[in-house]
mmJSON file of the N, C-alpha and C atoms, coordinates in Angstrom:
{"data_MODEL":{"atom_site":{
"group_PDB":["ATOM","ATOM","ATOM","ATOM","ATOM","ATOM","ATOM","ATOM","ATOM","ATOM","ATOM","ATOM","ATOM","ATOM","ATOM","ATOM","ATOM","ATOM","ATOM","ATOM","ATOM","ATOM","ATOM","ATOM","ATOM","ATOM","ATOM","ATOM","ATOM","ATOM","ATOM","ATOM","ATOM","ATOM","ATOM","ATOM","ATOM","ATOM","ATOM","ATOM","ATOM","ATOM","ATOM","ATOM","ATOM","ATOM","ATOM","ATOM","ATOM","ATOM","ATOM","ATOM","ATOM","ATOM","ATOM","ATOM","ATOM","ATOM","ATOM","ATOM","ATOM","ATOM","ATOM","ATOM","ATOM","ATOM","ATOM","ATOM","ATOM","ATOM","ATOM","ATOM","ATOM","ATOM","ATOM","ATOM","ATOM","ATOM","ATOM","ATOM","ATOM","ATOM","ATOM","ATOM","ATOM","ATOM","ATOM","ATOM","ATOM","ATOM","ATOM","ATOM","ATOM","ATOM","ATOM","ATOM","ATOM","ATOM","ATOM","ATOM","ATOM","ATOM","ATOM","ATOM","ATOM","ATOM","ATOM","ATOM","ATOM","ATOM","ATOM","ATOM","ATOM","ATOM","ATOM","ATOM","ATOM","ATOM","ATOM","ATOM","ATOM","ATOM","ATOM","ATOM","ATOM","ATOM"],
"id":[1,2,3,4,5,6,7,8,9,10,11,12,13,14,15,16,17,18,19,20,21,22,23,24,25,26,27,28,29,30,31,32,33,34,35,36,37,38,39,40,41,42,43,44,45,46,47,48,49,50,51,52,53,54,55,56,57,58,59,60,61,62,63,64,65,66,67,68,69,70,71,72,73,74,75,76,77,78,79,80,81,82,83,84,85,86,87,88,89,90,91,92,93,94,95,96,97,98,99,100,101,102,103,104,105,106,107,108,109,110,111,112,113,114,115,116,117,118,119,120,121,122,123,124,125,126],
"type_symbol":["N","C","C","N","C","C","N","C","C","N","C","C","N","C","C","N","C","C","N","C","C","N","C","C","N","C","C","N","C","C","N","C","C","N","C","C","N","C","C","N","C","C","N","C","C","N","C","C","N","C","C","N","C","C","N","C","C","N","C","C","N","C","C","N","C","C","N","C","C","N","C","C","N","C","C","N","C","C","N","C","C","N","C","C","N","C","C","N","C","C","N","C","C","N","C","C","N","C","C","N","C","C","N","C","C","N","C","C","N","C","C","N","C","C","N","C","C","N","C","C","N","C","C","N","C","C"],
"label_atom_id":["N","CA","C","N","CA","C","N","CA","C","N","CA","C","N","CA","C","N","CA","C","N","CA","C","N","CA","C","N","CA","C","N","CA","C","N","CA","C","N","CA","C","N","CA","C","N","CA","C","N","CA","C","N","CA","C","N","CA","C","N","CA","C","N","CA","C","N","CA","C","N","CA","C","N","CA","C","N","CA","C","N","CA","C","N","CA","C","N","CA","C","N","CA","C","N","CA","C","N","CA","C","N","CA","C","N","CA","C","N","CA","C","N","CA","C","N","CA","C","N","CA","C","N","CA","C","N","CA","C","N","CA","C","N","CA","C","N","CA","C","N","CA","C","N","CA","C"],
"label_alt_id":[null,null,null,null,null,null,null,null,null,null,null,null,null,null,null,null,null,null,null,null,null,null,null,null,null,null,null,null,null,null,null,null,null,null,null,null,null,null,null,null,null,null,null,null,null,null,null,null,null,null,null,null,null,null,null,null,null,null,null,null,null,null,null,null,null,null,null,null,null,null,null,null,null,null,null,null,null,null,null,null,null,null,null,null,null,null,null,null,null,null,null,null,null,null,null,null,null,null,null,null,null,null,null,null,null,null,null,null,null,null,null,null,null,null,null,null,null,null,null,null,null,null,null,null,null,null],
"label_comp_id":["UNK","UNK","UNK","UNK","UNK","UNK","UNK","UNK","UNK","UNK","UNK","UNK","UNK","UNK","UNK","UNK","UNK","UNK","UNK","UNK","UNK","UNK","UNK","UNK","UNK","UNK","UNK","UNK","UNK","UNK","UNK","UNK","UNK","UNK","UNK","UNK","UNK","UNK","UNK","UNK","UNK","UNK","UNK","UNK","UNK","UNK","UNK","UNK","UNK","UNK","UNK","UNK","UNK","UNK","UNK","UNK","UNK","UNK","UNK","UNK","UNK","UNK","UNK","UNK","UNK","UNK","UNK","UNK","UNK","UNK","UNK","UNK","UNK","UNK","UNK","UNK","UNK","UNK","UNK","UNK","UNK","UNK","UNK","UNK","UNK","UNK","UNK","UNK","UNK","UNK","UNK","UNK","UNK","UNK","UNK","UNK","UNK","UNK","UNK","UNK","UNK","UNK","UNK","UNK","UNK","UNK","UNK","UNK","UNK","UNK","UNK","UNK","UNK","UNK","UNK","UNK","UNK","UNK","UNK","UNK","UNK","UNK","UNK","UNK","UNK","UNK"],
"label_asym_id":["A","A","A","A","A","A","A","A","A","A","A","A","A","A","A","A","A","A","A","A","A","A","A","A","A","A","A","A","A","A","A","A","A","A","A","A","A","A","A","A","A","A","A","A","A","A","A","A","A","A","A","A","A","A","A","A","A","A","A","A","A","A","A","A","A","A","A","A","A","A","A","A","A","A","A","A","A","A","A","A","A","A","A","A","A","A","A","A","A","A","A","A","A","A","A","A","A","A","A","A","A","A","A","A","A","A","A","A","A","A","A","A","A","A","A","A","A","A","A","A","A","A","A","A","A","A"],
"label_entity_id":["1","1","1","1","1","1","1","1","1","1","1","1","1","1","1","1","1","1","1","1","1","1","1","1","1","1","1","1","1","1","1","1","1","1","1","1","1","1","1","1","1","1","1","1","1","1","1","1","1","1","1","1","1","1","1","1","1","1","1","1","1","1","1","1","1","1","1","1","1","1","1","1","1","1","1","1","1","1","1","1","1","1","1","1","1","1","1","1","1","1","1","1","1","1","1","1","1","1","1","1","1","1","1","1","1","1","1","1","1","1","1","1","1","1","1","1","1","1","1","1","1","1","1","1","1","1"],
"label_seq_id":[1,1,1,2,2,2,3,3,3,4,4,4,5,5,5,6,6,6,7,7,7,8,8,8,9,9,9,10,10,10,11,11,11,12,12,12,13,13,13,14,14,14,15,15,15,16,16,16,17,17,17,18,18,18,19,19,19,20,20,20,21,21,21,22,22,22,23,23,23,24,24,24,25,25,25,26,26,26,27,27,27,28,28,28,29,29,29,30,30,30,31,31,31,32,32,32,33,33,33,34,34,34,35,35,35,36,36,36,37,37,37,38,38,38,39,39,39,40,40,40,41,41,41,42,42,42],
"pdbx_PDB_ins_code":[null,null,null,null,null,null,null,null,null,null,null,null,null,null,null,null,null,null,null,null,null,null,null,null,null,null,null,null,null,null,null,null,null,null,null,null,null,null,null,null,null,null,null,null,null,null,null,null,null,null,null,null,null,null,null,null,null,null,null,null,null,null,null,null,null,null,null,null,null,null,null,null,null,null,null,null,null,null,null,null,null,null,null,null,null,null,null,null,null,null,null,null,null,null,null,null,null,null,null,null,null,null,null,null,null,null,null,null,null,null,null,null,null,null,null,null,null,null,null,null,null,null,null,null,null,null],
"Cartn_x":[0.844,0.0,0.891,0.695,1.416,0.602,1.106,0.463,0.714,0.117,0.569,-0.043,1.235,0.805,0.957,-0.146,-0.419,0.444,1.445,2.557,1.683,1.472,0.806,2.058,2.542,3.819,2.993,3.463,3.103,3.077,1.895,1.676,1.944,2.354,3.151,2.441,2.854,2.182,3.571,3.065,4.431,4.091,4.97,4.385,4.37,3.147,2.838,1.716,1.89,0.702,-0.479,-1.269,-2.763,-2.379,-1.428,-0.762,-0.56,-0.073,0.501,-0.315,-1.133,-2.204,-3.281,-3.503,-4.443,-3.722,-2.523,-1.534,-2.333,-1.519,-1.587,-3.155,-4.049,-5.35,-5.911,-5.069,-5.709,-5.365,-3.839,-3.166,-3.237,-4.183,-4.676,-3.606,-2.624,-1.694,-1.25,-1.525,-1.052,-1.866,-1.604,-2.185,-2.857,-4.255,-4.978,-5.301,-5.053,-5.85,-5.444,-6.076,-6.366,-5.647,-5.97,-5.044,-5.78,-5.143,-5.956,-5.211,-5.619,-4.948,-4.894,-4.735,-4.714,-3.975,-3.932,-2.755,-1.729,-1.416,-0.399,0.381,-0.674,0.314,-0.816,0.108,-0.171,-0.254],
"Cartn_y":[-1.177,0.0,1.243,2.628,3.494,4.436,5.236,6.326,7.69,8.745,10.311,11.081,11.92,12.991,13.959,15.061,16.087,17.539,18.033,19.076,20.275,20.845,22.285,22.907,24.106,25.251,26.158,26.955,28.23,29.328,30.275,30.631,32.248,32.772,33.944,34.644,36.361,37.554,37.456,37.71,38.156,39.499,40.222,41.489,41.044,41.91,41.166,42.575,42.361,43.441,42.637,43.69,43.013,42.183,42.64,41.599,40.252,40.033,39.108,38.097,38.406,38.096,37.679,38.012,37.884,36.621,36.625,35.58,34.264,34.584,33.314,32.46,33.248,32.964,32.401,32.818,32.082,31.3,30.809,29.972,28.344,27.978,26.545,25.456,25.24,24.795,24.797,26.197,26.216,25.967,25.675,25.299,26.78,27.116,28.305,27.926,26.929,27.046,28.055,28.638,29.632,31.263,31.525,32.85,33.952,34.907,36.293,37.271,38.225,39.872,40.92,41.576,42.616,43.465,44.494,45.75,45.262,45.066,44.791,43.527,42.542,41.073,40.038,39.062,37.783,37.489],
"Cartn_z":[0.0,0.0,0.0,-1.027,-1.127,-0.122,0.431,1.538,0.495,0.248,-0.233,1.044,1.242,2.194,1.275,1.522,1.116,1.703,1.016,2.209,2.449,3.176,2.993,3.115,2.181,2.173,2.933,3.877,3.866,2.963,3.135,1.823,2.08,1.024,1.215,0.006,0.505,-0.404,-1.185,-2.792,-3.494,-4.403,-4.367,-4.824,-6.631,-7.138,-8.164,-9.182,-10.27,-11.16,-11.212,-11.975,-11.984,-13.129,-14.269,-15.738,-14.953,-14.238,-13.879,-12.603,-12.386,-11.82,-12.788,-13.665,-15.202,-15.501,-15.811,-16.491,-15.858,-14.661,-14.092,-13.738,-13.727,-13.586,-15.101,-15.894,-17.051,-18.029,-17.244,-17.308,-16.959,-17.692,-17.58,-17.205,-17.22,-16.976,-15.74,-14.937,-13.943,-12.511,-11.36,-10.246,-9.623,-10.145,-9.471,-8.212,-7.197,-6.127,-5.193,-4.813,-3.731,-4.077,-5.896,-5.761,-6.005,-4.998,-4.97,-5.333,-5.512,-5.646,-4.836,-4.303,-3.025,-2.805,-2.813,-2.979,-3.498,-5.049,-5.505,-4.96,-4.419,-3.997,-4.648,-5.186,-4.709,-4.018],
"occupancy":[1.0,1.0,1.0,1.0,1.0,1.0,1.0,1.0,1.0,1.0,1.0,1.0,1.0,1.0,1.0,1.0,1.0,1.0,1.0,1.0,1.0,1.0,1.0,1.0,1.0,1.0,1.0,1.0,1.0,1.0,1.0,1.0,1.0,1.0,1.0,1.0,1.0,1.0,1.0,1.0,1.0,1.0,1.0,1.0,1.0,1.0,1.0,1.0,1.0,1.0,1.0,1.0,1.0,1.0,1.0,1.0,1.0,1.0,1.0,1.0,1.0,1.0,1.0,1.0,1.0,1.0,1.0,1.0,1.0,1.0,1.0,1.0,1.0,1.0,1.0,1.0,1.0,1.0,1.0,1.0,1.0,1.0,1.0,1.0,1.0,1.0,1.0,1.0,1.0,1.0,1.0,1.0,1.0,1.0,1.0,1.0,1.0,1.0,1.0,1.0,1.0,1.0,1.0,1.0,1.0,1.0,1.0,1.0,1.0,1.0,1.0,1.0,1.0,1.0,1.0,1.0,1.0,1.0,1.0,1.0,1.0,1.0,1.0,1.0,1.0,1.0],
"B_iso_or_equiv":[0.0,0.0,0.0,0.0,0.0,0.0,0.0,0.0,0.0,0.0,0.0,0.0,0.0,0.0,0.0,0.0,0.0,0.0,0.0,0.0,0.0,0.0,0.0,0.0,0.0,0.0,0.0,0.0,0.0,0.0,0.0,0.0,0.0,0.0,0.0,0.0,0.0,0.0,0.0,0.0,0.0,0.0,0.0,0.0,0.0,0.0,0.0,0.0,0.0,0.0,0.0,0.0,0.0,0.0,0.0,0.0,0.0,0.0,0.0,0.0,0.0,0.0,0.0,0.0,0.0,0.0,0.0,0.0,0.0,0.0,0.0,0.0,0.0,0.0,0.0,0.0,0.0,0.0,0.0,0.0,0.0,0.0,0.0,0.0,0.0,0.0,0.0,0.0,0.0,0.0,0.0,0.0,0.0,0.0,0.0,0.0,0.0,0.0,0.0,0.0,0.0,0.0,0.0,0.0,0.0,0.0,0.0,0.0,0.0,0.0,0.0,0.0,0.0,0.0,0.0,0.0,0.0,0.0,0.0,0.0,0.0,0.0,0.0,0.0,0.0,0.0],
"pdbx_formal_charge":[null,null,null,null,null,null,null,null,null,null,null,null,null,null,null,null,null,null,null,null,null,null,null,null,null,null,null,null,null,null,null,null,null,null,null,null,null,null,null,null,null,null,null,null,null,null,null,null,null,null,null,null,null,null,null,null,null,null,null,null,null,null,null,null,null,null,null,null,null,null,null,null,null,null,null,null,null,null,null,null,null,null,null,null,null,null,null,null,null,null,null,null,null,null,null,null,null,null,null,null,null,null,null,null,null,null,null,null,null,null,null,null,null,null,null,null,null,null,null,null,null,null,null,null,null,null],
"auth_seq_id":[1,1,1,2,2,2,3,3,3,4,4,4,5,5,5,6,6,6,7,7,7,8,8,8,9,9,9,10,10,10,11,11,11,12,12,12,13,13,13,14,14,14,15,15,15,16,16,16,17,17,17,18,18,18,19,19,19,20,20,20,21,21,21,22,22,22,23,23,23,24,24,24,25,25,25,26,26,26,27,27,27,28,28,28,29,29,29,30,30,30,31,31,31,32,32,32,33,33,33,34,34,34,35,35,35,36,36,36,37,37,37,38,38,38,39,39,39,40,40,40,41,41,41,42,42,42],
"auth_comp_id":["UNK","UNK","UNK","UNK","UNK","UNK","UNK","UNK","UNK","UNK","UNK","UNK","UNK","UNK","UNK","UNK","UNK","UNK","UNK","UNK","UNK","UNK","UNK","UNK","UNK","UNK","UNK","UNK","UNK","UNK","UNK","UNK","UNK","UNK","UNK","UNK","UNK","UNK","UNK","UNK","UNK","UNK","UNK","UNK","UNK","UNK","UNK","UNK","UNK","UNK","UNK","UNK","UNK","UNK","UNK","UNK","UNK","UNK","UNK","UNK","UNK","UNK","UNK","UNK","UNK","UNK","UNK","UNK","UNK","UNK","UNK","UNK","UNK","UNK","UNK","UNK","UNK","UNK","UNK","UNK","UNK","UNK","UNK","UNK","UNK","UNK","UNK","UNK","UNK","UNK","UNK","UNK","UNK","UNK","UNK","UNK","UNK","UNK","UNK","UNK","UNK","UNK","UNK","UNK","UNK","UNK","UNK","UNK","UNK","UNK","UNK","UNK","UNK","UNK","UNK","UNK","UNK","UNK","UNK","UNK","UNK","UNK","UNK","UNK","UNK","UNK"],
"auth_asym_id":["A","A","A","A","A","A","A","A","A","A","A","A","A","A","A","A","A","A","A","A","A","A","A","A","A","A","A","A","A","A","A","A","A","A","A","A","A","A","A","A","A","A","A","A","A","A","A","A","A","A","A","A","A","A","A","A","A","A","A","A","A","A","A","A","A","A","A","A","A","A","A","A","A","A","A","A","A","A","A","A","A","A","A","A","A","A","A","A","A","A","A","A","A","A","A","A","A","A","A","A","A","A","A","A","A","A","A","A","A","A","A","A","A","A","A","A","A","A","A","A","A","A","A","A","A","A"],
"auth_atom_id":["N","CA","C","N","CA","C","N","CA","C","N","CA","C","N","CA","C","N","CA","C","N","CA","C","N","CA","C","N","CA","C","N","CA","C","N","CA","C","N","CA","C","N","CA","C","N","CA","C","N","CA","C","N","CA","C","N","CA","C","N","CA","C","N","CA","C","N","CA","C","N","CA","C","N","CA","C","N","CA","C","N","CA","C","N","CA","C","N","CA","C","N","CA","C","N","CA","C","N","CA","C","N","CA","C","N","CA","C","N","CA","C","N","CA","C","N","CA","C","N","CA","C","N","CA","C","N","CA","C","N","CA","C","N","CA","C","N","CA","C","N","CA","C","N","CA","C"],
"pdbx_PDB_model_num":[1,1,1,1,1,1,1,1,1,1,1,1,1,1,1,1,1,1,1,1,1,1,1,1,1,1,1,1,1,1,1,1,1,1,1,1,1,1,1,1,1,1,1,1,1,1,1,1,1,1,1,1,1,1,1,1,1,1,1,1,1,1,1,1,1,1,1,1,1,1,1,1,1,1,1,1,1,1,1,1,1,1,1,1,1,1,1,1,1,1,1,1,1,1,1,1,1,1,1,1,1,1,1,1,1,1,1,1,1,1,1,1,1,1,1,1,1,1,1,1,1,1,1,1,1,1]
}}}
């Protein structure tokens, strides 16, 4: 029997544009879970 643990990283603001926030949100490829925008952060 294989076990997967799931890691949680702590999750951090990265300063970021609204371009780049667009990107990544509509970037199918990439892992959207849990991303927001907020005074200029990720």
């Amino acid at each position: 029997m294989i076990l997967a643990t799931k890691l949680k990283l702590p999750q951090q603001w990265q300063l970021a544009t609204w371009e780049d926030y667009e990107a990544l949100r509509d970037d199918e490829e990439s892992d959207r879970y849990k991303l927001f925008f907020e005074n200029h952060r990720l």
